[in-house]
N, C-alpha and C positions, 0 to 999 in steps of 0.2 A: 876525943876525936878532933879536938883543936887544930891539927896539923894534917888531918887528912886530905889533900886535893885533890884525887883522882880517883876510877875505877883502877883495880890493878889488871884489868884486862882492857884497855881503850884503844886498841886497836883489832878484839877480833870480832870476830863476824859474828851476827846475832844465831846464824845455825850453830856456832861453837857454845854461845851463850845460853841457846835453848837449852845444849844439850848438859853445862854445867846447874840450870836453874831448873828442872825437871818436875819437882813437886813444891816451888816456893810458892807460899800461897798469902805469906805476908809478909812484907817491908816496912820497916820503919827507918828514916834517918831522920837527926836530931843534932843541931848544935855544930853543924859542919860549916863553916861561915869563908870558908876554902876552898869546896869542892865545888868544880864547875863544871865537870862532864856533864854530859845530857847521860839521862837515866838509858839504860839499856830497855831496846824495844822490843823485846822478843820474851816474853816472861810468860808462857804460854798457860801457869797454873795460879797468877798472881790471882788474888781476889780481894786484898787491903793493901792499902798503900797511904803511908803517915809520913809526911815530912815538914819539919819543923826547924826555924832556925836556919836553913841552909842561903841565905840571900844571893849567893852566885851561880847557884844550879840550874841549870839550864832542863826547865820540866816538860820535855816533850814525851807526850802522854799516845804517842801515836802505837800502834803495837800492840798494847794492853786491851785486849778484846775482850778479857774475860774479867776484869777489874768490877768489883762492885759497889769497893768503900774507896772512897777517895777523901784523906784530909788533909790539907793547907794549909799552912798556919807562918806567919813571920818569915815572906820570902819576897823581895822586890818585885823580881820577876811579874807578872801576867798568867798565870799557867793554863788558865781555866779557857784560855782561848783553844784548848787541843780536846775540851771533852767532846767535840762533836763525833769521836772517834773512839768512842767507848760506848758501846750498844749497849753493855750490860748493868750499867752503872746504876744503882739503887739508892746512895745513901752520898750527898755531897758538901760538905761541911769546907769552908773558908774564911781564915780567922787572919785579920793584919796583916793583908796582902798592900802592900803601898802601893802598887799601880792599878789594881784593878779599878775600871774603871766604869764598864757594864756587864753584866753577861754576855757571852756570844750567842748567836743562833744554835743550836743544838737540834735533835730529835730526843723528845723525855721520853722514850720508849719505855724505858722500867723504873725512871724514879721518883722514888716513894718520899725522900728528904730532903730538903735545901734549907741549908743553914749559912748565912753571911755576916762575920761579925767583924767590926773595927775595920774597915776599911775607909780610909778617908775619900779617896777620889771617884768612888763608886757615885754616879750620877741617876742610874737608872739602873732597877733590877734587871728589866729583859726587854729586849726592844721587838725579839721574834721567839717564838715558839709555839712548839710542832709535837704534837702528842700523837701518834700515829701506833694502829694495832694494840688496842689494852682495850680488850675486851669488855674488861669487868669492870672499869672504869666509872665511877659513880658521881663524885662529890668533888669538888676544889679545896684544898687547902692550904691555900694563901690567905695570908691575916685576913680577917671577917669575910672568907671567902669571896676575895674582890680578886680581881685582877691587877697588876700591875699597872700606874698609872699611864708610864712613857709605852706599853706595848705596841707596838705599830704592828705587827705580821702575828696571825693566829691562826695555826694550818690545826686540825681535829680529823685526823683517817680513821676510818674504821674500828670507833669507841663505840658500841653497839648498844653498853646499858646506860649511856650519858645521858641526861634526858634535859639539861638546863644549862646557858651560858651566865657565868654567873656576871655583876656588877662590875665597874671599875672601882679600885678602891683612891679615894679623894682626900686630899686634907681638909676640907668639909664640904655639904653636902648641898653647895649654892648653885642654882640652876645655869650658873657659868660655866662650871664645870664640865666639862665635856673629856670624851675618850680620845687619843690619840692614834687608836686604830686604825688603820689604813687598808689592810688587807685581811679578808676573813676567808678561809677557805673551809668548807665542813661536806666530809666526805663520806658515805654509808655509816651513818650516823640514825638509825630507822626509829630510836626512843627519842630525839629530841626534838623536844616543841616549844621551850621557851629561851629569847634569845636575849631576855634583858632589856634596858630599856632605851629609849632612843641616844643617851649619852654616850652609847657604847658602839652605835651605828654611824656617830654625830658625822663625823670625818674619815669614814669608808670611801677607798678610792676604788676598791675591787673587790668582789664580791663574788662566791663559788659556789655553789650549792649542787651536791649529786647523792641522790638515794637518799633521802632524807623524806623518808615516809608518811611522817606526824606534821611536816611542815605548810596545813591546808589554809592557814591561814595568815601564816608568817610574814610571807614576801610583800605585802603589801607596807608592813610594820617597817621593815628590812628596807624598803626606797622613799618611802614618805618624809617628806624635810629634808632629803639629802642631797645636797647641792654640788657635792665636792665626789659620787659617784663618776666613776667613768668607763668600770668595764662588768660586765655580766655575764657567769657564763652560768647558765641551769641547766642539769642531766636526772635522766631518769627521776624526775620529778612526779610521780604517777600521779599524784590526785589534783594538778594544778590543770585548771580549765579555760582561766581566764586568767590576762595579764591589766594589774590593778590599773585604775585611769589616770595614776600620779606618773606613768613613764613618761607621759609627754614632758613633765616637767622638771625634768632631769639635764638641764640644761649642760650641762659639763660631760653626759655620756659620751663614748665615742666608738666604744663596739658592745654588741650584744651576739651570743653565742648560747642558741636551745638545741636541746638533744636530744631525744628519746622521751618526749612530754603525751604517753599515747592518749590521754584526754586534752589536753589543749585545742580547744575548738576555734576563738574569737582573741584576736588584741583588738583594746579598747577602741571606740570610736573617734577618739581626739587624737588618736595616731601616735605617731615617735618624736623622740625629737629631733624637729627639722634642722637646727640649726650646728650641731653637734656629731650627729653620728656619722658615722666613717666605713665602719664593718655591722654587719648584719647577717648572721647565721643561723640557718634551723632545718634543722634536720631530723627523719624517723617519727614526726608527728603527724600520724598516719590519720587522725579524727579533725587534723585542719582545718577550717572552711574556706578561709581567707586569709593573704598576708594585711598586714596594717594598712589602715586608710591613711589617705593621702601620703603613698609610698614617693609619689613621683614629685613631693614639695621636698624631701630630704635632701637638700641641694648639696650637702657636706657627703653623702653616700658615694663610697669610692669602688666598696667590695658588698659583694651579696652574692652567698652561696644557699641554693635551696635544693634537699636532698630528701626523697621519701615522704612528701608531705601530700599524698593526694591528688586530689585538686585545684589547692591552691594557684598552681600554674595560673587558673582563666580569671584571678585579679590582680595579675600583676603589673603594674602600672608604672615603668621605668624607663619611656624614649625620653622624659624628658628631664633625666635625671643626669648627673656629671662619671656615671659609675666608671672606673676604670677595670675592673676584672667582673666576671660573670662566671658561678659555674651553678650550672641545673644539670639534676640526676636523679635517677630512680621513679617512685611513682607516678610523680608530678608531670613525668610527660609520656605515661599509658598510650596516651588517645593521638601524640602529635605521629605525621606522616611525612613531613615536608617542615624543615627549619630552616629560617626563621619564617613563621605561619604567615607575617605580614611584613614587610619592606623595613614599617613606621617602629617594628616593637621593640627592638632593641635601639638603644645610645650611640649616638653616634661618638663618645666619647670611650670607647671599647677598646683596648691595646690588647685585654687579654681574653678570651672565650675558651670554656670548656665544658661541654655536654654528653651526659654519659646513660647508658642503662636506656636509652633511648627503645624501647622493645621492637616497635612499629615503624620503624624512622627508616624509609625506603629511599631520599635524597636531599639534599643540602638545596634551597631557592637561591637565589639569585639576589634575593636582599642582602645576601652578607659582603656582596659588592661595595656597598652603602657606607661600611664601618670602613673609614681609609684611614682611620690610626692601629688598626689591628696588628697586632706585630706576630702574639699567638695564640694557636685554635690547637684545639685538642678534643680527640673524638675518641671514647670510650667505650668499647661494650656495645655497639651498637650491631647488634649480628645482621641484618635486613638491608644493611646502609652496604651498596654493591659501585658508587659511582658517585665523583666529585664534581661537583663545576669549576672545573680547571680555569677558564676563564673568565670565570667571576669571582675569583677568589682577590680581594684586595693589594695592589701591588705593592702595601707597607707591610704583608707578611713577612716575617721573618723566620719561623718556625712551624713546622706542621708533624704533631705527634697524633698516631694512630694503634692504638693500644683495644686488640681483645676482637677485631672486626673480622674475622673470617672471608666474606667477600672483598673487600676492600685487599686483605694480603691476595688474594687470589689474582689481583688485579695486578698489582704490584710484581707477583711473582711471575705474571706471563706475559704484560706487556710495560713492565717496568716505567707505568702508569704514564706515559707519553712526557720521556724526557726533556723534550723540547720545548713544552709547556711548564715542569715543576722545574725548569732548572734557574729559574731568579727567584725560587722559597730559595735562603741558602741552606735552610736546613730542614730535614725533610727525615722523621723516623718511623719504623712500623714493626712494632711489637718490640722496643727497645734496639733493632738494629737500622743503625745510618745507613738512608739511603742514598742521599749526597751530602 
């Protein structure tokens, strides 16, 4: 096959292709050091695929959805940059590839083999990987069950019997050595409890944790010593009650993001960190008491959304905070009748406002006069709320959306809410339609 260069069909269409390749369920090519077409992408019953030899072949791997063996062997090219597109792939062998250089990012959804051999430019096994739905998923089997050194990104979806992350693997075992991870994400994951030990945490910049069941005493393990964290987000974290006393010292954080924590009663008394954080989110932690002490020293706090938390509302302590956006909703404000309750409670640094679910909320005060960098306010869900302070509404408004308010459209729809007052909002919506 010396002289072979091309497919003899390289111009038809992959339906004409389906319909010549119908039941091929294996390929091999070998020894074709001529042929440059890109492999036909439409092979709808392939499930091996053997190429060897071929250095001009152009191996885009795209198409093959039903591929399970894939092997490699003596080909310039890069190929391995297209398995991202092979859902089914089982068994991946790569032999003398001259340019590979790392693995790409992938989803390992079903495989079982990885094999790399002779490859000289290969600098790093994997820099991200995302095992996502494998149920039965138990054990690692990367050499002494380590991880790869260079891994930066470890996403873990819904491996349900996993129960352990395992080590980094090191060329030895000197307490210099540290992991290059940078992002972990581990998502209904309800057997795992152990996460390895701090080398593998060293240089986490972001950090995810949802439904992970057994995790009661992880997350303190998971921030401790780590200087180089900066984003958090925890979900449906059921048995976490308390947030460890090491967040204050997390000096590099910049957003935190809770969700569905319905024990979480107390963060620590030494507070957040002031000097760092930026965004601040938490929501549906319905057994709240209190937001973090000394909320109002976070002088880098720009964004704070509190949504479903109770109570929390009456410690919130933010006029004298830099915040640029504000949204509160749901439980947390039960009890208010009149927003904003006092002149002083909200920042005067405020461009953007939005409160919502408000149950009880009969009229907007006259403090929101106060905020003259406002540009936009948004009022949600508030069925009780029948009447604006037109002229106390800030004249660096810029937009005013009204989303869900029944009295409020009612206003709007019979006296087209006194246009000669909203007509310098320049934009003015209610229930998604412009009203000017």
């Amino acid at each position: 096959m010396l002289k072979w260069e091309s497919w003899y069909f390289p111009s038809m269409s992959n339906e004409a292709i389906e319909e010549i390749f119908p039941c091929l369920k294996h390929l091999t090519l070998q020894n074709c050091p001529k042929l440059i077409e890109k492999l036909p992408t439409q092979i709808p019953s392939l499930k091996k695929l053997s190429i060897s030899e071929c250095p001009r072949l152009k191996c885009s791997l795209k198409g093959l959805s039903s591929l399970v063996e894939l092997d490699i062997e003596k080909c310039n090219e890069d190929p391995l940059r297209y398995v991202a597109h092979l859902p089914s792939l089982t068994r991946l062998k790569s032999k003398s590839i001259s340019e590979l250089t790392s693995l790409p990012a992938f989803k390992f959804m079903a495989l079982e083999v990885l094999q790399i051999e002779s490859c000289p430019k290969l600098k790093c096994l994997l820099e991200e990987l995302d095992i996502e739905d494998c149920r039965s998923f138990e054990s690692w089997n990367f050499p002494n069950g380590k991880l790869p050194t260079m891994l930066k990104s470890l996403k873990i979806h819904c491996c349900r019997s996993l129960q352990y992350l395992p080590e980094v693997a090191f060329e030895n075992d000197t307490s210099s050595n540290m992991s290059q991870l940078e992002k972990l994400e581990i998502v209904d994951c309800p057997s795992l409890t152990y996460l390895g030990t701090e080398k593998l945490l060293y240089c986490l910049k972001r950090l995810r944790i949802s439904y992970c069941l057994k995790f009661e005493k992880s997350l303190e393990k998971m921030l401790r010593n780590n200087a180089s964290l900066e984003y958090i987000d925890i979900s449906r974290y059921v048995k976490l009650s308390s947030f460890p006393e090491c967040l204050q010292d997390l000096s590099n954080l910049t957003e935190i993001n809770i969700n569905s924590c319905p024990h979480l009663e107390f963060f620590p008394e030494t507070g957040l960190p002031v000097s760092s954080l930026r965004t601040f989110c938490i929501s549906n932690c319905e057994s709240l008491k209190s937001l973090p002490n000394q909320m109002h020293e976070v002088m880098a706090l720009r964004n704070l959304t509190i949504t479903d938390c109770a109570s929390s509302h009456s410690s919130v302590e933010i006029a004298q905070t830099s915040l640029r956006e504000l949204r509160i909703s749901g439980e947390c404000s039960e009890d208010i009748t009149s927003f904003p309750v006092d002149e002083d409670l909200l920042p005067r640094s405020l461009i953007s406002l939005c409160i919502g679910r408000f149950k009880n909320l009969s009229n907007l005060s006259r403090g929101l006069n106060s905020l003259t960098l406002l540009e936009e306010l948004e009022i949600i869900n508030c069925s009780k709320l029948q009447s604006l302070p037109w002229d106390c509404l800030p004249a660096s408004l810029g937009r005013l959306n009204i989303m869900d308010c029944p009295l409020l459209r009612q206003l709007f729809k019979a006296k087209r809410a006194n246009r000669h007052v909203t007509a310098r909002i320049p934009c003015v919506e209610v229930d998604g339609d412009c009203i000017q």
